[in-house]
C-alpha positions in Angstrom: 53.9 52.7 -60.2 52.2 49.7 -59.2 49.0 50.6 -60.4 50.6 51.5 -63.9 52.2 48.1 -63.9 48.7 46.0 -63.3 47.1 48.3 -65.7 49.7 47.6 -68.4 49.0 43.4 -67.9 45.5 44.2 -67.8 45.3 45.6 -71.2 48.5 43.5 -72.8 46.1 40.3 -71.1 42.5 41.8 -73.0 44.5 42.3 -76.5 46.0 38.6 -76.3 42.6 37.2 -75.3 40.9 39.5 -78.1 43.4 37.9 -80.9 43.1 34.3 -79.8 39.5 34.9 -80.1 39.3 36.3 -83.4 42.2 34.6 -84.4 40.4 32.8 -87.6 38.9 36.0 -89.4 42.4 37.3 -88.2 44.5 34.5 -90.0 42.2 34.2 -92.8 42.5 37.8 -93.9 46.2 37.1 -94.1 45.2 34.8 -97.4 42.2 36.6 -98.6 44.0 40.1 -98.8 46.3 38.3 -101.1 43.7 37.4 -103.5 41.7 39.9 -105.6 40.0 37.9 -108.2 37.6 39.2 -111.8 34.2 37.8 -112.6 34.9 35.5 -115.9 33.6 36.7 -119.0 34.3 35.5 -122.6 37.5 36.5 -123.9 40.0 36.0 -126.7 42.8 34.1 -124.3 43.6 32.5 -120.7 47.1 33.0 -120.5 48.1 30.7 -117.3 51.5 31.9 -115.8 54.7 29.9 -114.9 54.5 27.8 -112.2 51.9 25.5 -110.3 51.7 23.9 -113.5 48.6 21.0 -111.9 46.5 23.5 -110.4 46.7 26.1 -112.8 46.9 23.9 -115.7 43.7 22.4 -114.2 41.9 25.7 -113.4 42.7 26.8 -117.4 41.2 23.5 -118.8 38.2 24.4 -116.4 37.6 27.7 -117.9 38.7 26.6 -121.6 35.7 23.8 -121.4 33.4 26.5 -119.9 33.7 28.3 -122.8 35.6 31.5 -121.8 38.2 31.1 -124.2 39.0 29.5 -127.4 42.7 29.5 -127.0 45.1 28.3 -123.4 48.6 30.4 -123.9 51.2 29.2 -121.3 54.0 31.7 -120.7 57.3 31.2 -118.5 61.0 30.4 -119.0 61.8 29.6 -115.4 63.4 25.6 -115.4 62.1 22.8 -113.7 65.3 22.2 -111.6 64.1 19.0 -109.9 63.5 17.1 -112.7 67.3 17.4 -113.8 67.1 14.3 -111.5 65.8 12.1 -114.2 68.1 13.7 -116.9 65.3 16.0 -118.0 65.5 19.6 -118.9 62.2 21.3 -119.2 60.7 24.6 -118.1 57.4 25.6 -116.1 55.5 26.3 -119.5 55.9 23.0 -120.3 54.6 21.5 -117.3 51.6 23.7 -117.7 51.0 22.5 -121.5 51.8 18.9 -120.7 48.8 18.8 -118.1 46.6 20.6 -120.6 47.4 18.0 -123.3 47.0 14.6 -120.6 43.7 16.3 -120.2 43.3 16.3 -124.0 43.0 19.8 -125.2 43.2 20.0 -128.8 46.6 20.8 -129.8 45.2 23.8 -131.9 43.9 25.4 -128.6 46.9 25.2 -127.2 50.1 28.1 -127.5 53.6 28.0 -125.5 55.8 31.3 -124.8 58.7 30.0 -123.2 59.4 33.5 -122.0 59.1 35.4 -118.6 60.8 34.0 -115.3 58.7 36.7 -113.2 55.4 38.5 -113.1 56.5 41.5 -114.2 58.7 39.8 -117.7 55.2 37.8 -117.7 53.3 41.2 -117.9 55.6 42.3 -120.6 55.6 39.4 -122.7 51.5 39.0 -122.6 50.7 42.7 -123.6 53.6 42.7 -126.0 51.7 39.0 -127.4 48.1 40.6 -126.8 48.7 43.6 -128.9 50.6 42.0 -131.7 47.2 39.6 -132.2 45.0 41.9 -131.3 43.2 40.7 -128.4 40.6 42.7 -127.1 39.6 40.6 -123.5 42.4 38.1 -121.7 42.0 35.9 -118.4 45.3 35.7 -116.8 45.2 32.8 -114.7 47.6 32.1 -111.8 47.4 30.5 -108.6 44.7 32.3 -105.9 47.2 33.7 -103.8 48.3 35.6 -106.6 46.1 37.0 -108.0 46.2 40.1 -105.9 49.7 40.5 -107.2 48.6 40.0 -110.4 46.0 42.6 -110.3 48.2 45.1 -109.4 51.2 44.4 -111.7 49.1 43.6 -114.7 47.0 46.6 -114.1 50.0 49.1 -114.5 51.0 47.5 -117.8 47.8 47.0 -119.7 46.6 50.7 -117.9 46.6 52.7 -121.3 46.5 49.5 -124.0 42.6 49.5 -124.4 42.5 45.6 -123.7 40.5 44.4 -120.7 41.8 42.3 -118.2 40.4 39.7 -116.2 42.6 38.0 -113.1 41.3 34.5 -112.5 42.5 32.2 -109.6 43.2 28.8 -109.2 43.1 27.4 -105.8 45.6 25.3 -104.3 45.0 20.9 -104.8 47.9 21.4 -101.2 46.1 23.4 -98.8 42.7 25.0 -98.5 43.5 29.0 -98.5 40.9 29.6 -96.2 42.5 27.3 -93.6 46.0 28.5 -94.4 47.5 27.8 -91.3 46.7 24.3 -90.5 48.9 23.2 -93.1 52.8 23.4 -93.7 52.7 24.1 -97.6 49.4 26.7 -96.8 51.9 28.5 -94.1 55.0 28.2 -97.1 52.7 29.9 -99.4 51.4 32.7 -97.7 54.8 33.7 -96.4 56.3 33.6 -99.6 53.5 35.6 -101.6 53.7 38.2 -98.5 57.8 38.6 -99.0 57.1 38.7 -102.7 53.9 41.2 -102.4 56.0 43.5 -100.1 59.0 43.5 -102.6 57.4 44.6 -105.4 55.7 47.3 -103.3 59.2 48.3 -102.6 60.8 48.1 -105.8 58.1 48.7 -108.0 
């Protein structure tokens, strides 16, 4: 019984030691299996989902100057509820477009759907919009930790449509994803994407 015991703390002893020593590639695969990312190619849109509206708006100018895409189509209809505090009602999207504009995209470049308050209406509403214009090739842009997310609910929807689809990522101006852990709003951010990951794996 003895023998048993001091076996048992051996081994629980070499496990602990053998996380704390791998514990970076260990943390950091927390982040990177939430991101699954496309090479950029040229394409008829970057839509840039709801939310993050700096870092994404950011990434989308990035890749609109690049030249990978002649028009920047912002979706979401989820509010802005902190800004009620000034007396001003306004949604994600228009955060998203606002940024695009300080950074002077032409206003001609530049389309609002103030539609979708999740990834899947967001899914809906960009095929739906892609079809309708005929788009061939989209980037959907959303923040890095999505995009793994992304990938797998877009992929369903545009499955059978014939239009390619490219999941681009912006990374976070917060926290460096790689280093996830060192930082309250990095540990925020991977919890949440993990909670939201595992509930569309349940419900969808």
């Amino acid at each position: 019984m003895r023998k048993k015991l001091l076996i048992t703390i051996l081994a629980v002893a070499v496990i602990l030691l053998l996380l704390f020593i791998f514990r970076t590639p260990l943390l950091r695969s927390g982040a990177t299996m939430l991101m699954h990312q496309d090479g950029l190619q040229k394409a008829d849109a970057v839509f840039v989902l709801s939310g993050g509206g700096y870092d994404r708006g950011n990434e989308a100018v990035k890749v609109f100057n690049a030249g990978y895409a002649p028009l920047v189509i912002c979706t979401g209809g989820n509010p802005v509820v902190e800004m009620k505090v000034f007396s001003i009602d306004t949604l994600e999207s228009d955060m998203t477009v606002a940024n695009l504009k300080r950074q002077q995209l032409p206003d001609s470049c530049i389309v609002q759907i103030k539609y979708g308050t999740s990834t899947r209406e967001e899914a809906d509403t960009i095929l739906s919009y892609s079809q309708q214009h005929g788009f061939k090739k989209i980037i959907v842009l959303s923040s890095l930790l999505h995009t793994a997310r992304v990938n797998k609910v877009f992929g369903k929807k545009f499955k059978d449509s014939g239009i390619q689809l490219l999941v681009h990522g912006a990374p976070s101006s917060r926290f460096n994803e790689m280093e996830w852990w060192k930082d309250e709003e990095g540990l925020i951010s991977v919890n949440n994407e993990w909670i939201k990951t595992l509930y569309y794996w349940w419900k969808y």
